[in-house]
C-alpha positions as CSV (number, residue, x, y, z in Angstrom):
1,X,124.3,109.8,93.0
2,X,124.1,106.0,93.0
3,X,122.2,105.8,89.8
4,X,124.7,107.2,87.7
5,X,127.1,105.3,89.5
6,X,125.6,102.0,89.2
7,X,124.9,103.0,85.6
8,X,128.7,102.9,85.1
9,X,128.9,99.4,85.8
10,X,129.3,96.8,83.3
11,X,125.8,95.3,82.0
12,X,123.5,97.5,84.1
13,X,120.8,98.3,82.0
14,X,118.5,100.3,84.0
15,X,118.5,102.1,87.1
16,X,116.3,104.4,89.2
17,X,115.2,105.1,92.9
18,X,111.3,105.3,93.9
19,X,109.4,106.9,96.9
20,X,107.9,104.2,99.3
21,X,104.7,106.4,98.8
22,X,105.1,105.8,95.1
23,X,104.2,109.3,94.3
24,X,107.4,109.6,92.6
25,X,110.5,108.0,91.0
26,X,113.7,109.1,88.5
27,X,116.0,107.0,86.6
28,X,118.7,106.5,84.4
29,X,119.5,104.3,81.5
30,X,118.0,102.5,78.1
31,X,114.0,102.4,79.5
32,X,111.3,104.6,78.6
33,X,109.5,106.8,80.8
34,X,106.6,104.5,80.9
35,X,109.1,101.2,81.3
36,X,110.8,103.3,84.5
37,X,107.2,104.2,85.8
38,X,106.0,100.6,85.9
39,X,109.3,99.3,87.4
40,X,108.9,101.7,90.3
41,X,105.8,100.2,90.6
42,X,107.2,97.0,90.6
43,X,109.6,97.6,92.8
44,X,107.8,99.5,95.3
45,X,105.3,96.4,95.5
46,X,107.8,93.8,96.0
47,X,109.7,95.5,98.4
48,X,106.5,95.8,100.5
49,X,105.9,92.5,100.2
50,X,109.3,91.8,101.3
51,X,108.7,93.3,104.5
52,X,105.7,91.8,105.0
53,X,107.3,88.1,104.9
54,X,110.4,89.0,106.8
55,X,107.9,90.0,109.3
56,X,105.5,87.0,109.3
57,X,108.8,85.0,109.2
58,X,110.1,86.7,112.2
59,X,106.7,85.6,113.9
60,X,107.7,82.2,113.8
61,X,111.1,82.2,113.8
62,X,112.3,85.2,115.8
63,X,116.0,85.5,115.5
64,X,116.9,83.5,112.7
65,X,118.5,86.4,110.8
66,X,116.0,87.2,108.2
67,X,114.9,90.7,109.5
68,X,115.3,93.3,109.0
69,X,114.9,92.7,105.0
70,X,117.6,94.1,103.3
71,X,116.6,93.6,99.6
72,X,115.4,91.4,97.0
73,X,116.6,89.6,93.3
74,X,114.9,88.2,90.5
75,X,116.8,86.8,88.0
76,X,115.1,85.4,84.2
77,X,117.0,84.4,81.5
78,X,118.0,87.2,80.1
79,X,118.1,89.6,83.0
80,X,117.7,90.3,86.5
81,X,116.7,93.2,88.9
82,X,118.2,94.3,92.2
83,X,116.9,96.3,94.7
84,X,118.3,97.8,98.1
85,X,115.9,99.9,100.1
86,X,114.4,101.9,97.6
87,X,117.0,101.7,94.6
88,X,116.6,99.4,91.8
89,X,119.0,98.2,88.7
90,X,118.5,96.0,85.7
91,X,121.1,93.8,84.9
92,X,121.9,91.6,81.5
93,X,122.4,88.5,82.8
94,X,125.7,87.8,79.9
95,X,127.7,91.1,80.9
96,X,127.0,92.3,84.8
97,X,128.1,90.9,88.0
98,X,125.5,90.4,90.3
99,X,127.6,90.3,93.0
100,X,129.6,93.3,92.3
101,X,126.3,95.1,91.6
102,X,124.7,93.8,94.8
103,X,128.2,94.5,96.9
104,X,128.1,97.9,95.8
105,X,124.2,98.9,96.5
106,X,125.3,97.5,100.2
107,X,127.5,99.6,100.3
108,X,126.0,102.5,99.5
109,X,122.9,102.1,101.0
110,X,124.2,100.5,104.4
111,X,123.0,103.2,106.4
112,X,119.6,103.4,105.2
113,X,116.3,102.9,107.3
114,X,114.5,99.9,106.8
115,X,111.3,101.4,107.4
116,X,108.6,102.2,104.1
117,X,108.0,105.3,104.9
């Protein structure tokens, strides 16, 4: 499972995967169940937005290689989240690699749909 796995990593915090109906999510790592809950949430919300302004992007500027989305960051000071289709991580910002976490959510979730359904 790739939560476990990415939990592995050096200075991954958090992780967890969430329906795109948001009727569900699991998780793994140093949240509470109400902290995991409202990241789903989160997550689920910004990853539909995402697709949203690829697609009114794609409106005006067809081919220009922003579609289909493929994920979002959001880095503060002290930490960042990831997502890639519908999995999630938290990162400390002092001891992970965004990159390496990010290469290996590509990875793994290469073959996914790009459709919320």
């Amino acid at each position: 499972m790739l939560t476990a796995e990415l939990m592995r990593q050096p200075g991954v915090i958090a992780a967890g995967e969430y329906s795109y109906r948001g009727d569900r999510f699991s998780y793994k790592g140093e949240i509470d169940d109400e902290m995991a809950r409202m990241a789903s949430i989160m997550c689920r919300a910004t990853t539909m937005s995402e697709h949203m302004q690829v697609g009114m992007l794609e409106q005006f500027c067809p081919d220009c290689g922003s579609s289909p989305a493929n994920g979002w960051i959001v880095r503060g000071p002290m930490f960042t989240v990831c997502n890639v289709a519908n999995v999630f991580a938290f990162l400390d910002n002092q001891s992970a690699s965004l990159n390496d976490i990010m290469a290996l959510m590509h990875k793994r979730l290469a073959d996914e749909g790009t459709d919320l359904v």
